[in-house]
PyMOL Python script that loads the backbone (N, CA, C, O; Angstrom):
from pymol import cmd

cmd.read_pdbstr("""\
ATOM      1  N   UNK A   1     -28.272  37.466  -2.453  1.00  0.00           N
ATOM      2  CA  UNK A   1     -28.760  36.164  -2.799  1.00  0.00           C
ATOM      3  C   UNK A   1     -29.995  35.885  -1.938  1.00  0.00           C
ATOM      4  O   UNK A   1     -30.089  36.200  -0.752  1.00  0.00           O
ATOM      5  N   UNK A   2     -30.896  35.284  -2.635  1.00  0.00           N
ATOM      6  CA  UNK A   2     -32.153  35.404  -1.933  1.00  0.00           C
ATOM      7  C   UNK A   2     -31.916  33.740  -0.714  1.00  0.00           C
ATOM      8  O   UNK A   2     -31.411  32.631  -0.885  1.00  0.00           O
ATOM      9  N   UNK A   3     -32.514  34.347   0.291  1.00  0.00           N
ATOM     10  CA  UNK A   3     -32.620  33.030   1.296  1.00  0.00           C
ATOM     11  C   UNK A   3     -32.859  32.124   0.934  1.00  0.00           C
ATOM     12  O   UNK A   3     -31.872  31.396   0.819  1.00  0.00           O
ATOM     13  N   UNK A   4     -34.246  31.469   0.490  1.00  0.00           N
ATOM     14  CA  UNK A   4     -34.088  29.586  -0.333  1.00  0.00           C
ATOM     15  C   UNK A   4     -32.775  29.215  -0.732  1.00  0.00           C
ATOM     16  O   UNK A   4     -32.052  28.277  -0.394  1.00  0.00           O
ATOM     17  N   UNK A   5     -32.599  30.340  -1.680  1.00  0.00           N
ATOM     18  CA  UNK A   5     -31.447  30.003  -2.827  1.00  0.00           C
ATOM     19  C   UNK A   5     -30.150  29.716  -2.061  1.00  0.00           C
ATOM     20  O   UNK A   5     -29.415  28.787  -2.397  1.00  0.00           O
ATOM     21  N   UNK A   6     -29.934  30.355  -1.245  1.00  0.00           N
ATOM     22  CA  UNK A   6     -28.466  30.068  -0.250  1.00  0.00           C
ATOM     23  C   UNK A   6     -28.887  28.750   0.501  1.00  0.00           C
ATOM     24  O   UNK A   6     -28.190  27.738   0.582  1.00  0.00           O
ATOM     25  N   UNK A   7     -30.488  28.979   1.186  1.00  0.00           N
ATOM     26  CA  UNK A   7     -30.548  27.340   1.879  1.00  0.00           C
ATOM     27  C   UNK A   7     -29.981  26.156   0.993  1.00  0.00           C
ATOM     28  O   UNK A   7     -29.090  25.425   1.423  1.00  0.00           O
ATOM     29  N   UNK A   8     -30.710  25.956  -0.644  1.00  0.00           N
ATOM     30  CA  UNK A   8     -30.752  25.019  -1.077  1.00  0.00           C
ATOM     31  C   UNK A   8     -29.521  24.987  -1.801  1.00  0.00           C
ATOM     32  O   UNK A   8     -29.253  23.954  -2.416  1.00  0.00           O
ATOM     33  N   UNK A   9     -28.610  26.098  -1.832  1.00  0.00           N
ATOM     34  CA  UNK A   9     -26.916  25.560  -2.207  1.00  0.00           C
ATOM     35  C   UNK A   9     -26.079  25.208  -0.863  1.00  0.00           C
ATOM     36  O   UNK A   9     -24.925  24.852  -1.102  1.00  0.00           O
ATOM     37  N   UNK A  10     -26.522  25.248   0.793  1.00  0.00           N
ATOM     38  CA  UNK A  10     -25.722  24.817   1.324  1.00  0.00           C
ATOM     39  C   UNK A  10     -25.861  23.601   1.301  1.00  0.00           C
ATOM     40  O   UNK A  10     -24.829  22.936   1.215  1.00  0.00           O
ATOM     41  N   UNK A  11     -27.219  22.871   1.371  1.00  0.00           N
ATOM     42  CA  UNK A  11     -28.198  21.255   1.551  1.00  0.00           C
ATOM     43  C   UNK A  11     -27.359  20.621   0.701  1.00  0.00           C
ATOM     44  O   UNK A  11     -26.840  19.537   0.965  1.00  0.00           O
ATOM     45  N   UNK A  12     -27.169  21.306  -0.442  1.00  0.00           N
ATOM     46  CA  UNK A  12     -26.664  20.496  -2.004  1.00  0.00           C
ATOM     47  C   UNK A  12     -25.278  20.484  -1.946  1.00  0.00           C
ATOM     48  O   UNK A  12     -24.740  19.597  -2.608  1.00  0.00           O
ATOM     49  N   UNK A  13     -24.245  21.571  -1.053  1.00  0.00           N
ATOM     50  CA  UNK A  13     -22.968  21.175  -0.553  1.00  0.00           C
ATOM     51  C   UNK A  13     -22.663  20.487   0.748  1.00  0.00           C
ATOM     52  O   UNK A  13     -21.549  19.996   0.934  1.00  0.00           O
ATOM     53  N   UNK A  14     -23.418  20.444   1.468  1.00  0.00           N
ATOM     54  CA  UNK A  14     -23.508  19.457   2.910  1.00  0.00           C
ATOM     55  C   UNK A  14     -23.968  18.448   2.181  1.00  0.00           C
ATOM     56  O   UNK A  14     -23.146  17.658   2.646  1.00  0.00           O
ATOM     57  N   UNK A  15     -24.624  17.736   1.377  1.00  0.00           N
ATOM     58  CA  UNK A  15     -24.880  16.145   0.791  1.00  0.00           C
ATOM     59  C   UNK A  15     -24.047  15.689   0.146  1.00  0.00           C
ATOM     60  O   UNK A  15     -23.598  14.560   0.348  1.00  0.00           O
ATOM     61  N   UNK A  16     -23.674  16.430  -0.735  1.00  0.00           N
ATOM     62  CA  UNK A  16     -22.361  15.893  -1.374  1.00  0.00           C
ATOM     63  C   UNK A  16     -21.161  14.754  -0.995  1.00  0.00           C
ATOM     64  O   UNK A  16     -20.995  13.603  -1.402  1.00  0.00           O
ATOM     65  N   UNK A  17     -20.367  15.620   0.003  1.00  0.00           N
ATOM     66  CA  UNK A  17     -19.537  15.103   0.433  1.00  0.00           C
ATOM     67  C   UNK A  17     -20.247  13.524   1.145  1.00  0.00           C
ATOM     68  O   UNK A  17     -19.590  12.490   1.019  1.00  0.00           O
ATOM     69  N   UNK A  18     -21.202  13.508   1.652  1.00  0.00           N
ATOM     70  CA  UNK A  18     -21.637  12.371   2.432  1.00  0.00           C
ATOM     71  C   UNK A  18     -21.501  11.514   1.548  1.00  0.00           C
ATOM     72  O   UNK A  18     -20.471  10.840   1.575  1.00  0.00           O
ATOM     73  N   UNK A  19     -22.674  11.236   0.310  1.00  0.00           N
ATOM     74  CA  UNK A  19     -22.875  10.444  -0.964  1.00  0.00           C
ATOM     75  C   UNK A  19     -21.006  10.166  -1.587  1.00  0.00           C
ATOM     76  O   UNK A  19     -20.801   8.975  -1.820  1.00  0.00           O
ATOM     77  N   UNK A  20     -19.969  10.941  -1.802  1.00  0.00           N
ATOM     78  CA  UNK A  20     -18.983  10.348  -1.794  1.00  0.00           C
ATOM     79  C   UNK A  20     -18.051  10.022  -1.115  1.00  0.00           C
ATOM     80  O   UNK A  20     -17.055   9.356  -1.395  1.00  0.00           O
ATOM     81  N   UNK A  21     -18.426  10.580  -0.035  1.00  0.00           N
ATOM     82  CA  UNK A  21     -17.233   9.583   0.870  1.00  0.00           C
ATOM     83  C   UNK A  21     -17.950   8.087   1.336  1.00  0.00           C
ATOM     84  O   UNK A  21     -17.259   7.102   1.598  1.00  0.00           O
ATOM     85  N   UNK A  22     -19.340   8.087   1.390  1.00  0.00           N
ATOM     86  CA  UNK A  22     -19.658   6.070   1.444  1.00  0.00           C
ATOM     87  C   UNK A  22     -19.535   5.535   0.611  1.00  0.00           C
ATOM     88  O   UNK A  22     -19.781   4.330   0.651  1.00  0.00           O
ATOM     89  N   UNK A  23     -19.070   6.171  -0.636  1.00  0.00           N
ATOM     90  CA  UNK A  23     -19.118   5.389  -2.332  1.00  0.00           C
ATOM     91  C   UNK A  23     -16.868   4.966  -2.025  1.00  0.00           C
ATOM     92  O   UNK A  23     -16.228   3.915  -1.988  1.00  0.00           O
ATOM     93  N   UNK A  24     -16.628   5.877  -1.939  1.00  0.00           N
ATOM     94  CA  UNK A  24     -15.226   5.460  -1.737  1.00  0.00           C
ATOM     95  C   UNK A  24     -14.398   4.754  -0.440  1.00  0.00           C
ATOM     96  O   UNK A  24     -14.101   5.291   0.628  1.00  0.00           O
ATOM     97  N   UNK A  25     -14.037   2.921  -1.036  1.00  0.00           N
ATOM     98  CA  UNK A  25     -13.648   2.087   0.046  1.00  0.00           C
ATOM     99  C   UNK A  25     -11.945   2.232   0.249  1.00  0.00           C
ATOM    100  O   UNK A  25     -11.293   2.762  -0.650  1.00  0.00           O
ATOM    101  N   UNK A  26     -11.471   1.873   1.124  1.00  0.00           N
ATOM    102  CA  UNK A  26     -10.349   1.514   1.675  1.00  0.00           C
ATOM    103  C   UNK A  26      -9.132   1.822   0.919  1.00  0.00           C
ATOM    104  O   UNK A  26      -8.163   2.545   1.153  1.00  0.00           O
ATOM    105  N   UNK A  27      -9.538   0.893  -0.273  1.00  0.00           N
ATOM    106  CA  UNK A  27      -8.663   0.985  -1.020  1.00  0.00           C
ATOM    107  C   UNK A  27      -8.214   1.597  -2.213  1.00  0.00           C
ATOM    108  O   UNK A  27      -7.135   1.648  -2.805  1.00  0.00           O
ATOM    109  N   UNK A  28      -9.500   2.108  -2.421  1.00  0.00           N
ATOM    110  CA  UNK A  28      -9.485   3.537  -3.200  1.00  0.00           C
ATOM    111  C   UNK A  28      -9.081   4.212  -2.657  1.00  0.00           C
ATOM    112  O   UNK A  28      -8.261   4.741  -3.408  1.00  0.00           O
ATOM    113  N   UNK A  29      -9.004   5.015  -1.069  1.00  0.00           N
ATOM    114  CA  UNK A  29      -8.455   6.164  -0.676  1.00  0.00           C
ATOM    115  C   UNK A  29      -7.156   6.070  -0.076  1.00  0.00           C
ATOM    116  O   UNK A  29      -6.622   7.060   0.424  1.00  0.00           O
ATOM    117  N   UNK A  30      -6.529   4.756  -0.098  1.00  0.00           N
ATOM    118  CA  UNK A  30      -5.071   4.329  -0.197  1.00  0.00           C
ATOM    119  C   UNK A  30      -4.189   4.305  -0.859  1.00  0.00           C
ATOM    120  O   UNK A  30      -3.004   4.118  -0.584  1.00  0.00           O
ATOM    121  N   UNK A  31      -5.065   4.636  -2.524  1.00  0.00           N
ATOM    122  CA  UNK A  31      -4.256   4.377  -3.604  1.00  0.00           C
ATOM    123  C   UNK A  31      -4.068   6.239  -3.571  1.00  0.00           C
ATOM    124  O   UNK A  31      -3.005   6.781  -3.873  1.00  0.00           O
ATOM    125  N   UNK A  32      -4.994   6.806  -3.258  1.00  0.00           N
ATOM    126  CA  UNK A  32      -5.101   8.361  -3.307  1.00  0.00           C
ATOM    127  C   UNK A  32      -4.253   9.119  -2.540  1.00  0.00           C
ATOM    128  O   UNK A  32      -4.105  10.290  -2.890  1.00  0.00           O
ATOM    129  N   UNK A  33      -3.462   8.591  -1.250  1.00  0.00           N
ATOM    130  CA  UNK A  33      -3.230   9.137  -0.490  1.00  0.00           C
ATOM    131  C   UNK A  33      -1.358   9.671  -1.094  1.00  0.00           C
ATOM    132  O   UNK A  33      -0.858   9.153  -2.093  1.00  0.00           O
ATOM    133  N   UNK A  34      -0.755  10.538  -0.407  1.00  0.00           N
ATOM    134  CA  UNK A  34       0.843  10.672  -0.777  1.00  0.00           C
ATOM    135  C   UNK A  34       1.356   9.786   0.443  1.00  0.00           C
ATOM    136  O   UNK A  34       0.472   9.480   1.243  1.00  0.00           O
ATOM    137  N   UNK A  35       2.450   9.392   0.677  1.00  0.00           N
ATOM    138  CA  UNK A  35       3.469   8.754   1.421  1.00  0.00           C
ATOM    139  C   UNK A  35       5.078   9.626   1.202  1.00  0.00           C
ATOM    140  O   UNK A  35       5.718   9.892   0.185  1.00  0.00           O
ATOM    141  N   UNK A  36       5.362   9.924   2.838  1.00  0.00           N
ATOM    142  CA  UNK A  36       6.696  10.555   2.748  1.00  0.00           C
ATOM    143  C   UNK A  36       7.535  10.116   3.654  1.00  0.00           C
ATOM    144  O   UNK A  36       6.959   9.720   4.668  1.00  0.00           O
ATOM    145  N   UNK A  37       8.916  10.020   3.678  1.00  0.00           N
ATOM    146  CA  UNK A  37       9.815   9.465   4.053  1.00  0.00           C
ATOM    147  C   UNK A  37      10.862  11.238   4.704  1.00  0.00           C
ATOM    148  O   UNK A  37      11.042  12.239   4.009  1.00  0.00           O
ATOM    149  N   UNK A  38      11.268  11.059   5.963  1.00  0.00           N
ATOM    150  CA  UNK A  38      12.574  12.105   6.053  1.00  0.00           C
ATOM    151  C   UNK A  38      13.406  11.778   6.843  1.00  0.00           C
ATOM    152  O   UNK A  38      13.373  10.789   7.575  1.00  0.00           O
ATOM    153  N   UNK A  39      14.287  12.642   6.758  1.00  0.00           N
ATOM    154  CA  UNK A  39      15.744  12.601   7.821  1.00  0.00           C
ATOM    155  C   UNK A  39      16.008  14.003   8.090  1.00  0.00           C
ATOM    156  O   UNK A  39      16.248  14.926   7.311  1.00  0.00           O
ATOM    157  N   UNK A  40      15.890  13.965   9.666  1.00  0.00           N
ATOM    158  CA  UNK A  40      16.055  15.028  10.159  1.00  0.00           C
ATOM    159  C   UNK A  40      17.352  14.919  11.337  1.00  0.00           C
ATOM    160  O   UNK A  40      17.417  13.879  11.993  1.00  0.00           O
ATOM    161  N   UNK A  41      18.187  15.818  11.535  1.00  0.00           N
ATOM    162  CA  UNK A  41      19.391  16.093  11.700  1.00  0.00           C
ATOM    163  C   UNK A  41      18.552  16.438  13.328  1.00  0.00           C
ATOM    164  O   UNK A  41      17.768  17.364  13.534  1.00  0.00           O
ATOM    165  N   UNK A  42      19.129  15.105  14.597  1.00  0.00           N
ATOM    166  CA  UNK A  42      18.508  15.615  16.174  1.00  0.00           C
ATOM    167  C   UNK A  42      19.391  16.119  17.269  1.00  0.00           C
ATOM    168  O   UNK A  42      20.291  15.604  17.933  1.00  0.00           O
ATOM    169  N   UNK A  43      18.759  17.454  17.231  1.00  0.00           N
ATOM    170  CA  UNK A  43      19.648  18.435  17.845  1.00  0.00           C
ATOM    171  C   UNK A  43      19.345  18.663  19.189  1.00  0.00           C
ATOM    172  O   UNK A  43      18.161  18.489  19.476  1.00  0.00           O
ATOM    173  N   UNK A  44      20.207  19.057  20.226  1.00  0.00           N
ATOM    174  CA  UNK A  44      19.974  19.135  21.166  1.00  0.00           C
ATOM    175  C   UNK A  44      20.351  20.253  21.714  1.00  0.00           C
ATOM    176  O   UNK A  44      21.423  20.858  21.723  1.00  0.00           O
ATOM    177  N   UNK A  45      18.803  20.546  22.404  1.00  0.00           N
ATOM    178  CA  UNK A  45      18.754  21.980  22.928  1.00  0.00           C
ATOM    179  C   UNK A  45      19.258  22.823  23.423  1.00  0.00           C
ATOM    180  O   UNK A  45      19.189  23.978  23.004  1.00  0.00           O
ATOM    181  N   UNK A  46      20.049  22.382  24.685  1.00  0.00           N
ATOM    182  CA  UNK A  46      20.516  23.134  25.465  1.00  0.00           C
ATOM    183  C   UNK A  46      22.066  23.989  24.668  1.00  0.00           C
ATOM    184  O   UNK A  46      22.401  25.126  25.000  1.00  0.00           O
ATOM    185  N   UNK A  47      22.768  23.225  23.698  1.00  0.00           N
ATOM    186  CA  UNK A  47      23.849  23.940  23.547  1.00  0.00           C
ATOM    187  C   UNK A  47      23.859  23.548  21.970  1.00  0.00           C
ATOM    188  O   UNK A  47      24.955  23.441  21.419  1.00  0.00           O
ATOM    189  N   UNK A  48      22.526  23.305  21.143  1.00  0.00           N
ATOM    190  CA  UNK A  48      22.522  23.563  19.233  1.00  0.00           C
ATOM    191  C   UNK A  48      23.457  22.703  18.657  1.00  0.00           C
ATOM    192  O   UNK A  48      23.933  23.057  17.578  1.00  0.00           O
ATOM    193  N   UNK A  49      23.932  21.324  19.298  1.00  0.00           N
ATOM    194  CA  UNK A  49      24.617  20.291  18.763  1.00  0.00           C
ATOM    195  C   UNK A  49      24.183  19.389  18.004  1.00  0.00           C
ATOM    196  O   UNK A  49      23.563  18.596  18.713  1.00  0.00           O
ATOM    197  N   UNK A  50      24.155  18.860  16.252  1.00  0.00           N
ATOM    198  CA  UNK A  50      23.726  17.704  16.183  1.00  0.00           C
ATOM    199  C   UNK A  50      23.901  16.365  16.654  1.00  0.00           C
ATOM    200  O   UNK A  50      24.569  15.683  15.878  1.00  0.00           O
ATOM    201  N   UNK A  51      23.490  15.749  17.734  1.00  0.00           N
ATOM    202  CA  UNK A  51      23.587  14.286  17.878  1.00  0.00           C
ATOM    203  C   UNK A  51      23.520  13.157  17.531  1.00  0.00           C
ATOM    204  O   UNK A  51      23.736  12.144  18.197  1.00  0.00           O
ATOM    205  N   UNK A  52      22.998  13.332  15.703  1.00  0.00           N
ATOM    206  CA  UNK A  52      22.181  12.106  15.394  1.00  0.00           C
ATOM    207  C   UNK A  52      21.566  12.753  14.020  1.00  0.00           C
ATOM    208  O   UNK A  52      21.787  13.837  13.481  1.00  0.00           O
ATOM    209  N   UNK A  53      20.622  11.553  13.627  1.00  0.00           N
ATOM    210  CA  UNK A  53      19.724  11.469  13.099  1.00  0.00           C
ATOM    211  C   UNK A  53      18.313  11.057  13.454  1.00  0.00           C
ATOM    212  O   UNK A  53      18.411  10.366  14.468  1.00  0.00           O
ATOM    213  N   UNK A  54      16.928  11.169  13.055  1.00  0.00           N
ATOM    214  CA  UNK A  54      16.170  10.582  13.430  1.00  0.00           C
ATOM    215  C   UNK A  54      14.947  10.551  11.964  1.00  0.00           C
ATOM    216  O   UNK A  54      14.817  11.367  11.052  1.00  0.00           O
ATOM    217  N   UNK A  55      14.403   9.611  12.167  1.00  0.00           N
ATOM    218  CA  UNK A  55      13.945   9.407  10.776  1.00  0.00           C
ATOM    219  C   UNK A  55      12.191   9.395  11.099  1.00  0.00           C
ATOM    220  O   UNK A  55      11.867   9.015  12.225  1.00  0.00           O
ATOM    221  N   UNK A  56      10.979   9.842  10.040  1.00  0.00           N
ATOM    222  CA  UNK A  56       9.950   9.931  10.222  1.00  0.00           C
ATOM    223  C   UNK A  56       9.050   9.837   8.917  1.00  0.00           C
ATOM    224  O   UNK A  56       9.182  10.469   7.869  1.00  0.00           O
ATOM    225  N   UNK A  57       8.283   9.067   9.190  1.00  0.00           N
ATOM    226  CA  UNK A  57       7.002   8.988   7.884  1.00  0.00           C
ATOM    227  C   UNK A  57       5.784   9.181   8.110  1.00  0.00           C
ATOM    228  O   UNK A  57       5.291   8.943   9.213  1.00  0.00           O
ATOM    229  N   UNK A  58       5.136   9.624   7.146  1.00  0.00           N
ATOM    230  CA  UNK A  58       3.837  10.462   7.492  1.00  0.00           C
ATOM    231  C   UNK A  58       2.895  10.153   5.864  1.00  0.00           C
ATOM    232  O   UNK A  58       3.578   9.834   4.891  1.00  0.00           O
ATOM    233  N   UNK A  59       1.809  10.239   5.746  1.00  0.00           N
ATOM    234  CA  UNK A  59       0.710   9.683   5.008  1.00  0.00           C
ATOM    235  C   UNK A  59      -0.658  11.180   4.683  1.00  0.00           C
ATOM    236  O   UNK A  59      -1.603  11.307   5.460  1.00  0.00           O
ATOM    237  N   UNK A  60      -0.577  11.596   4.145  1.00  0.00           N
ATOM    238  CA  UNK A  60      -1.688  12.444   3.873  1.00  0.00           C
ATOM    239  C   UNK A  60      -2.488  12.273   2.125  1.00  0.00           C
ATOM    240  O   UNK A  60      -2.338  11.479   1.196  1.00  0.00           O
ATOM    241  N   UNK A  61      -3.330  13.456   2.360  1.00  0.00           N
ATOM    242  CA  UNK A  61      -3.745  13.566   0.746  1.00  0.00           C
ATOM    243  C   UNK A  61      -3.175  13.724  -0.396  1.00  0.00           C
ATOM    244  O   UNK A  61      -3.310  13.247  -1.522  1.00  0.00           O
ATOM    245  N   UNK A  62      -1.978  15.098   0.507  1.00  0.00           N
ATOM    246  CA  UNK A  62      -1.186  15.625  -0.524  1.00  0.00           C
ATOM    247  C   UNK A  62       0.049  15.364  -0.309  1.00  0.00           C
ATOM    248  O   UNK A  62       0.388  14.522   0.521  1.00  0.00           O
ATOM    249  N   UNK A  63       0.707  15.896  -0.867  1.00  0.00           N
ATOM    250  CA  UNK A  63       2.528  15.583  -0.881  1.00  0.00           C
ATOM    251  C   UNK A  63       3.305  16.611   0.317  1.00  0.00           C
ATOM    252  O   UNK A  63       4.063  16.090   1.135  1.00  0.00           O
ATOM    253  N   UNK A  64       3.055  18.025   0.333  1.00  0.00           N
ATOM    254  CA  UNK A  64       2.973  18.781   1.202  1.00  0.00           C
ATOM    255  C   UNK A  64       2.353  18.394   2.533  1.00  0.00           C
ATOM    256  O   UNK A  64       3.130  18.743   3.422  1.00  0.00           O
ATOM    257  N   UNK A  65       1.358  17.861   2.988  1.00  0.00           N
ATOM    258  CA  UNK A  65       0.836  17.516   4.156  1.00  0.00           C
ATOM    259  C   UNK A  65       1.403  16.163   4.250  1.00  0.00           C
ATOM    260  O   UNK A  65       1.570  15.878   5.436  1.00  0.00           O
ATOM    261  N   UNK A  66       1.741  15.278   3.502  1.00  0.00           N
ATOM    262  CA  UNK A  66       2.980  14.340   4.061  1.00  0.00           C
ATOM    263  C   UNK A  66       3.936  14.372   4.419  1.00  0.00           C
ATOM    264  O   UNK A  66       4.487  13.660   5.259  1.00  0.00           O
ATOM    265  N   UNK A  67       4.389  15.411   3.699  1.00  0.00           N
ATOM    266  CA  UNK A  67       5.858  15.810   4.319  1.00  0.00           C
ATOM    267  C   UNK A  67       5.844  16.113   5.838  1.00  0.00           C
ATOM    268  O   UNK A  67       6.381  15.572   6.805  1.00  0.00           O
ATOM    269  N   UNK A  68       4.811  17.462   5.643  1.00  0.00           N
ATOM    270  CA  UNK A  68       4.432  17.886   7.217  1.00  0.00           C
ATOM    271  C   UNK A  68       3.970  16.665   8.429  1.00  0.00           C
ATOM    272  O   UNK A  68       4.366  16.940   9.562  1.00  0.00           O
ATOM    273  N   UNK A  69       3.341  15.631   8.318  1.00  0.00           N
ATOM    274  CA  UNK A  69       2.883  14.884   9.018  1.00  0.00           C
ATOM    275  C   UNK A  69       4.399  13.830   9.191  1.00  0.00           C
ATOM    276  O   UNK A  69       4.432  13.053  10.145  1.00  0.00           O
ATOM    277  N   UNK A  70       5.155  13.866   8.569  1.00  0.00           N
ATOM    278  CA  UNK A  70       6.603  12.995   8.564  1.00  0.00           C
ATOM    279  C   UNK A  70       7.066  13.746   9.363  1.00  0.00           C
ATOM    280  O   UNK A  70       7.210  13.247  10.479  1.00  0.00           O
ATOM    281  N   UNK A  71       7.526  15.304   9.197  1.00  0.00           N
ATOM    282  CA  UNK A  71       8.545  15.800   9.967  1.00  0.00           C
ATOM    283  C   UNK A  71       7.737  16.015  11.690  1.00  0.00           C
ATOM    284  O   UNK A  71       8.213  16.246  12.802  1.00  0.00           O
ATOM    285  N   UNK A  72       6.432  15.813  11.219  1.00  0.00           N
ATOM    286  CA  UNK A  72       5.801  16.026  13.153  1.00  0.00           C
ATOM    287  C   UNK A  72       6.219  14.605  13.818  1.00  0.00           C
ATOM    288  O   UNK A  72       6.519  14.448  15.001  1.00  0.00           O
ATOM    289  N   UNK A  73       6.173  13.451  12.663  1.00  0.00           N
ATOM    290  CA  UNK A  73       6.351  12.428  13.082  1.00  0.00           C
ATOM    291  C   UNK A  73       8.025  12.317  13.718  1.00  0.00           C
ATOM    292  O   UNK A  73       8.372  11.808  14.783  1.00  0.00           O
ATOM    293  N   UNK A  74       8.751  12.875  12.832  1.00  0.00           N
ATOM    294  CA  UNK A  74      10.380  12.612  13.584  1.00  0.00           C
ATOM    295  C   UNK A  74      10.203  13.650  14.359  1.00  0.00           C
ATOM    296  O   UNK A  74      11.200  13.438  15.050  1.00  0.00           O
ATOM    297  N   UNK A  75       9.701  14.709  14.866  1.00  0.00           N
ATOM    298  CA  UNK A  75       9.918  15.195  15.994  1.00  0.00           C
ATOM    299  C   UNK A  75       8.916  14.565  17.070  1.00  0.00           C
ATOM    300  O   UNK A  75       8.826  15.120  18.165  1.00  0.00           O
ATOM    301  N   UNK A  76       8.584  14.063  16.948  1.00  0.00           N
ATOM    302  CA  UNK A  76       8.025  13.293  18.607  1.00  0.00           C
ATOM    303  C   UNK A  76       8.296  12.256  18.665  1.00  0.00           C
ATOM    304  O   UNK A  76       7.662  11.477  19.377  1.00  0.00           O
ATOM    305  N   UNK A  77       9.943  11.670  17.505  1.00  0.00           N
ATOM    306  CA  UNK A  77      10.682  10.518  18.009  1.00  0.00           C
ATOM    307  C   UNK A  77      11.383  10.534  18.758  1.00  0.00           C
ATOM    308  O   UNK A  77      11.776   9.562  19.404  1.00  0.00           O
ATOM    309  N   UNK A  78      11.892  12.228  18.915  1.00  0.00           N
ATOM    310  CA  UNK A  78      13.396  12.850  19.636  1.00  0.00           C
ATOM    311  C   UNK A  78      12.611  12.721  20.901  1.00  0.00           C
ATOM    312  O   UNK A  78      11.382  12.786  20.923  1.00  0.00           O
ATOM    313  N   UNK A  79      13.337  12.544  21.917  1.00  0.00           N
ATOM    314  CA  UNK A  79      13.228  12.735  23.466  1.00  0.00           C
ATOM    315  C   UNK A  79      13.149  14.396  23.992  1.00  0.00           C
ATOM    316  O   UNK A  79      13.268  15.349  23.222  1.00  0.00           O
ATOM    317  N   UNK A  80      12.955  14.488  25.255  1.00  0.00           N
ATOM    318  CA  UNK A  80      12.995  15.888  25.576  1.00  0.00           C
ATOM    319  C   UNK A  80      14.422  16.303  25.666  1.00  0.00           C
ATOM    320  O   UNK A  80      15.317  15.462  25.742  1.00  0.00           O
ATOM    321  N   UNK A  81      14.595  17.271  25.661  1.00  0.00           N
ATOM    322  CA  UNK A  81      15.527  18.170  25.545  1.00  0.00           C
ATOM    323  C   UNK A  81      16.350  18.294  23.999  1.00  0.00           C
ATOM    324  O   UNK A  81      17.430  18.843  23.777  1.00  0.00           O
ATOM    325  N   UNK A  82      15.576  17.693  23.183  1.00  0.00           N
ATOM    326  CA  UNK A  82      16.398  17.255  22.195  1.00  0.00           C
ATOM    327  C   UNK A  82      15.089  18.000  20.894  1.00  0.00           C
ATOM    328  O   UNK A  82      14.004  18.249  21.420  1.00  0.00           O
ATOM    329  N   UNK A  83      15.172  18.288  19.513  1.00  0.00           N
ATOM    330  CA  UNK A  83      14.452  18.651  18.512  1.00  0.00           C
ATOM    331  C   UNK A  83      15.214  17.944  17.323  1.00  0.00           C
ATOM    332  O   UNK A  83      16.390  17.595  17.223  1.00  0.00           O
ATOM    333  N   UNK A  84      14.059  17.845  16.387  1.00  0.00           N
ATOM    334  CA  UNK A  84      14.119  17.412  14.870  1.00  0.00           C
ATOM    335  C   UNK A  84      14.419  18.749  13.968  1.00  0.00           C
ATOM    336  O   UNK A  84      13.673  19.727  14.014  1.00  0.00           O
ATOM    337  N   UNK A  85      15.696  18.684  13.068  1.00  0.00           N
ATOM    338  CA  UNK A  85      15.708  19.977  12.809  1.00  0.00           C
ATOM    339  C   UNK A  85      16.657  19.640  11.601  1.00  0.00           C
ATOM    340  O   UNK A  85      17.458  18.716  11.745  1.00  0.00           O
ATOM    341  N   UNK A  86      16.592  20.619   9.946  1.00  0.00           N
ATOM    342  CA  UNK A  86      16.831  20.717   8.607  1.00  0.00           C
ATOM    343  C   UNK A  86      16.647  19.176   8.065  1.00  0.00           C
ATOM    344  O   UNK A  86      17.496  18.446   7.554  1.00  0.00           O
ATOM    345  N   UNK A  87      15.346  18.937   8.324  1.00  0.00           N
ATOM    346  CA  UNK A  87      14.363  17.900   7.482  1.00  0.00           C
ATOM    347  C   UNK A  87      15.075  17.525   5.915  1.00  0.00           C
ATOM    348  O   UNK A  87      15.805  18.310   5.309  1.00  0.00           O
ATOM    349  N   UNK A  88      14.885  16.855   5.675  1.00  0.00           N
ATOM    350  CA  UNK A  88      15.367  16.518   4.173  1.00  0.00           C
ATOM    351  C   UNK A  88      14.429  15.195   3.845  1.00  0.00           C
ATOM    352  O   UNK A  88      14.321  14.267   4.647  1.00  0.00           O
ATOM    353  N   UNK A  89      13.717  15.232   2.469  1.00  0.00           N
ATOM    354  CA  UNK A  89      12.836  14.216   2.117  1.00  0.00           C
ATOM    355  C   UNK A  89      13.618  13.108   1.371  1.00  0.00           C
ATOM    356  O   UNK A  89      14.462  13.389   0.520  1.00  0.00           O
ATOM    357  N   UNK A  90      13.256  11.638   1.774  1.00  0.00           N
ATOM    358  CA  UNK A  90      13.915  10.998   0.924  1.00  0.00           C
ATOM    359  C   UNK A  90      13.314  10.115  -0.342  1.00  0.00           C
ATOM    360  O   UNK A  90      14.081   9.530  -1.106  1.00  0.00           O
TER     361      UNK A  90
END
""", "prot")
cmd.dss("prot")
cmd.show_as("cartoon", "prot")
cmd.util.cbc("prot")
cmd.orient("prot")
C-alpha cells in the first residue's frame, strides 16, 4: 500500500471516532449501554467454605463485559481472606 494512501486511511480512522463520540449525549449512550445483576457464592480461603452470598452490578457496552464488570464488582465486596466464586446472573 502506497504511503499517502495508508496516511490518509489512518487521518480518516483517527477522525471518525472524534466527530461521533461529540455528536452522542448522555443519554444516548445510557440507553446503549447493558446492565448486569449477580450472585456470587463468598468463599473463604483458607479452608474452601461457602459463607454467604455477595451480590454485584456492573454497566458496560456489552452484555458479556457487564457481566464481567459485576462479577469484579462482587469480588471487591468480599473482604480479605475471603473470594467471590460460581457467579450466577440474575
Amino acid at each position: 500500500m502506497p504511503r499517502r494512501l495508508s496516511v490518509l486511511l489512518v487521518s480518516m480512522a483517527l477522525a471518525v471516532p472524534v466527530v461521533l463520540g461529540g455528536a452522542a449525549s448522555a443519554a444516548e449512550l445510557s440507553t446503549k449501554a447493558f446492565h448486569a445483576k449477580v450472585k456470587c457464592a463468598k468463599v473463604r480461603i483458607s479452608d474452601n467454605n461457602a459463607v454467604g452470598y455477595v451480590h454485584g452490578e456492573g454497566r458496560a457496552k456489552t452484555k458479556p463485559l457487564a457481566v464481567a464488570a459485576a462479577k469484579k464488582d462482587a469480588n471487591s465486596k468480599v473482604g480479605k481472606g475471603y473470594r467471590a466464586k460460581h457467579c450466577r446472573s440474575l
